[in-house]
C-alpha positions, 0 to 999 in steps of 0.5 A, spaced: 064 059 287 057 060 290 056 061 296 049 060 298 044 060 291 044 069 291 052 070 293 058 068 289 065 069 290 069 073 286 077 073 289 083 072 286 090 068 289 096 071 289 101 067 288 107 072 286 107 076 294 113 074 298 111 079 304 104 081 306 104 089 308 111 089 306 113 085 312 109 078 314 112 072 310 106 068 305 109 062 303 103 059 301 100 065 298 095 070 299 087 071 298 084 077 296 076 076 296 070 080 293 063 077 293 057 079 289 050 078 291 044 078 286 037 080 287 033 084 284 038 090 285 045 087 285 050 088 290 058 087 290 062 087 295 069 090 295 074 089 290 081 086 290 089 087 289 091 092 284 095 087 279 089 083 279 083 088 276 083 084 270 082 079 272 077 081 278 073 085 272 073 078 269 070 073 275 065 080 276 061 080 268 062 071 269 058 072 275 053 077 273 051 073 267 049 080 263 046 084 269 049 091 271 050 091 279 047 097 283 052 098 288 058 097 290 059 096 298 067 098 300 068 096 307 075 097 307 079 101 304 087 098 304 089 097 298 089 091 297 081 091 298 080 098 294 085 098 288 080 097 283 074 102 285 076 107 279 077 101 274 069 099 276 067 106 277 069 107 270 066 101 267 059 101 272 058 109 272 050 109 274 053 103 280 052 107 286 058 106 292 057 104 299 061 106 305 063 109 311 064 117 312 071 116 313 072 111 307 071 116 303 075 121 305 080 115 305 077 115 297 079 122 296 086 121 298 088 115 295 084 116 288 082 124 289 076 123 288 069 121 293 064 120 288 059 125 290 055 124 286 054 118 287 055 115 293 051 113 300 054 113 306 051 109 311 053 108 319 052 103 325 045 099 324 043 102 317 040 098 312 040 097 305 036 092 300 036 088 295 030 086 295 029 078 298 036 080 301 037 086 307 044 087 308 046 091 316 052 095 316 056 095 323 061 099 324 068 096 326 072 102 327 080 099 328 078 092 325 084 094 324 083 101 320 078 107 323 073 106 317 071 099 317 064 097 316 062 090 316 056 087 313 049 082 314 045 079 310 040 076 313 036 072 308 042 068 307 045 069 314 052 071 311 057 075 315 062 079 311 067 081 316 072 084 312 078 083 315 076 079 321 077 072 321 082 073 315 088 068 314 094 067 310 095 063 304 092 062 297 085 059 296 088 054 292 094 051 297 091 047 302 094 048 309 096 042 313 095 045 320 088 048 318 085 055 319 088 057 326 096 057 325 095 063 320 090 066 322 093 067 329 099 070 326 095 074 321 090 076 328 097 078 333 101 081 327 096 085 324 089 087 328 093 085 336 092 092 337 086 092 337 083 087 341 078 093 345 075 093 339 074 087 337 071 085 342 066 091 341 065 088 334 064 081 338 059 084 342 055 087 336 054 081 332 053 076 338 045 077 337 046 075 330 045 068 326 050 067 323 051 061 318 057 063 314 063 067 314 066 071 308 072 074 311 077 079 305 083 074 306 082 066 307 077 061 307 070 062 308 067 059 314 061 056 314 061 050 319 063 050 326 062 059 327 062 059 334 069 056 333 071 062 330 068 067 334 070 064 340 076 064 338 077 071 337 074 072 343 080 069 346 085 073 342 081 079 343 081 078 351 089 077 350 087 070 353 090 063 354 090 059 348 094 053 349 097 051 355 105 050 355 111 054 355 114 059 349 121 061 350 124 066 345 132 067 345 137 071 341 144 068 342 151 070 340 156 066 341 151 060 343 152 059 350 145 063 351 142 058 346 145 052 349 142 054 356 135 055 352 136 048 350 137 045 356 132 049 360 126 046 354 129 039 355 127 041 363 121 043 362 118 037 357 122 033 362 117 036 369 111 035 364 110 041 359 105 039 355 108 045 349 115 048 348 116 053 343 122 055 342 124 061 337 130 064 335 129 071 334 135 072 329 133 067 324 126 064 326 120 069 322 118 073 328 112 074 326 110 066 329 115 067 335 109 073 337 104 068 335 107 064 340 107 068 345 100 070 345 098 063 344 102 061 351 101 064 358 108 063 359 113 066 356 121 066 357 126 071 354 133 070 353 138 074 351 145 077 351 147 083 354 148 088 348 152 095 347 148 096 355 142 093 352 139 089 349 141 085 342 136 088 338 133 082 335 130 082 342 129 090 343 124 088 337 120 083 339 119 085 346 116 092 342 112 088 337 109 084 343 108 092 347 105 095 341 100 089 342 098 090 348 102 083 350 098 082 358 095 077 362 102 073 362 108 070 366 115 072 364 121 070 366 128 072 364 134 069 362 141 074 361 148 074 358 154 078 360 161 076 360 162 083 364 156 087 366 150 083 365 144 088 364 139 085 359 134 082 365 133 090 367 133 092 361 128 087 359 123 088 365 123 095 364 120 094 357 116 089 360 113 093 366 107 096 362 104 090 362 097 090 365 096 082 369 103 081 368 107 076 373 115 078 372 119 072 375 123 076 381 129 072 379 133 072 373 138 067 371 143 071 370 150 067 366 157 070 365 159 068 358 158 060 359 153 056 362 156 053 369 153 048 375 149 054 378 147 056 372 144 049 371 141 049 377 138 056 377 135 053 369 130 048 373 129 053 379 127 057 372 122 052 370 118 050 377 117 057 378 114 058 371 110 051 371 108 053 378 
């Protein structure tokens, strides 16, 4: 694939992955990119996936067309991005690495060797050419491994953006719903953390000119840019995507599913213009994160379990904890048939949460749902809407 006249895409898809990072489901796939750029030096960029080296190797010699590539630009070293350094080292030996100090210490632990030899670390705002081509490096420390570095071309004006910007799916499947959908999942699951540091980066690039985007995983962006950098920055900023309402439930014996249902037909009913609803049991909890970033409102449902909470939830509020989860109105729903404790138990794993609105009153029901409860459900929606 060409990118511009002097870059092609070297990637690979993978279509035998069931869990991305041994955790996020990848029904449609996965992409691992690598990119070489040609000049009167030559440059490549990353390499992919253990299981792929052949292959990859193969895409490598197609594109140099005879040529011997001068350096190899490591900008992230996660296996799936690193797993072919050695192979390519042994196949290019007068090839050069570029990377970041720590990514090679990182290179020594995984492969125990740095290349000493025959390596250039470089750091923020060095420079490196090709000759037409001048690449930048900048350094993304936690987007989203300490070492990252990312790179601009400034002839051509492509950004590769290592893992930023990525998203699941193969490059050979094409996805219905469009770049944002997985890309949300990928951003909240994998870099939501880290959102302090990726509004440093965004801040760096932001003088920059940018009419391509070459992320590790996904499709390369080259229409719309601000699109996707706005975006990121509304993710970054732990703001408010799409109006609407996520409620995310764990249910039992069903009574808590059926008050979660009756409070989403209350909702539609008042005007909400989305309610997603997740089952944190049997739904991917990676998309029920995804929606709670994605919404300003949020509402949790769950049994009272063991004096806690069912484990389900305890999991999905940790995962939303751990991502710094803020700027959010929350409400509560409970379940106990003799000691309902989960909407206490929730607001305390909640509280932590900067910006955070935590509904005063909780919608507390004792086994099955009754008129009060019903009543208590439309309180609920009017006080999240309001």
């Amino acid at each position: 694939m060409e990118i511009t006249k002097d870059i092609r895409y070297i990637g690979v898809n993978d279509h035998e992955l069931d869990l991305f990072e041994g955790m996020y489901e990848v029904p449609n796939g996965m992409a691992y990119h690598s990119y070489v750029i040609l000049d009167e030096k030559t440059a490549v960029l990353d390499s992919v996936e253990a299981r792929f080296g052949d292959e990859w190797l193969e895409r490598l010699e197609e594109a140099l067309e005879g040529r011997t590539p001068d350096y190899l630009i490591v900008q992230h070293m996660e296996p799936d991005h690193s797993a072919n350094i050695g192979a390519f080292m042994e196949k290019y030996p007068e090839a050069t690495v570029v990377a970041s100090a720590k990514a090679f210490d990182m290179m020594r632990q995984f492969f125990g060797k740095d290349y000493a030899d025959r390596r250039l670390i470089v750091k923020e705002k060095d420079t490196l050419s090709l000759g037409a081509h001048t690449l930048t490096f900048f350094a993304a420390p936690m987007v989203h491994w300490p070492e990252v570095i990312m790179t601009y071309d400034s002839t051509d004006k492509v950004f590769f953006s290592a893992d930023a910007f990525g998203k699941f799916g193969a490059l050979d499947v094409e996805d219905p719903e469009g770049w944002a959908c997985e890309a949300r999942r990928y951003y909240f699951g994998i870099v939501g953390k880290y959102g302090v540091q990726v509004q440093a980066l965004l801040k760096k690039i932001a003088p920059l000119e940018i009419n391509v985007i070459c992320p590790l995983h996904g499709p390369i962006l080259d229409e719309n840019i601000s699109y996707y950098i706005d975006t990121y920055n509304t993710w970054s900023s732990y703001g408010v995507e799409s109006e609407g309402v996520c409620i995310c439930y764990t249910s039992v014996y069903g009574h808590t599913a059926e008050a979660v249902k009756q409070l989403a037909a209350i909702l539609e009913k008042k005007g909400c213009p989305k309610v997603a609803v997740s089952d944190l049991a049997r739904d991917d909890m990676a998309e029920a994160v995804e929606d709670a970033f994605r919404y300003g409102k949020i509402i949790l449902a769950t049994t009272t379990y063991n004096n806690d909470i069912f484990p389900f939830m305890r999991t999905f509020i940790e995962s939303l904890t751990e991502r710094n989860f803020q700027n959010r109105r929350i409400g509560l729903i409970e379940n106990g048939t003799w000691a309902p404790a989960a909407a206490k138990v929730m607001r305390g794993l909640l509280e932590g949460c900067k910006n955070t609105e935590i509904l005063e009153q909780a919608v507390t029901i004792r086994s099955a749902l009754t008129d009060e409860n019903k009543a208590q459900l439309e309180a609920l929606a009017d006080a999240i809407l309001a």
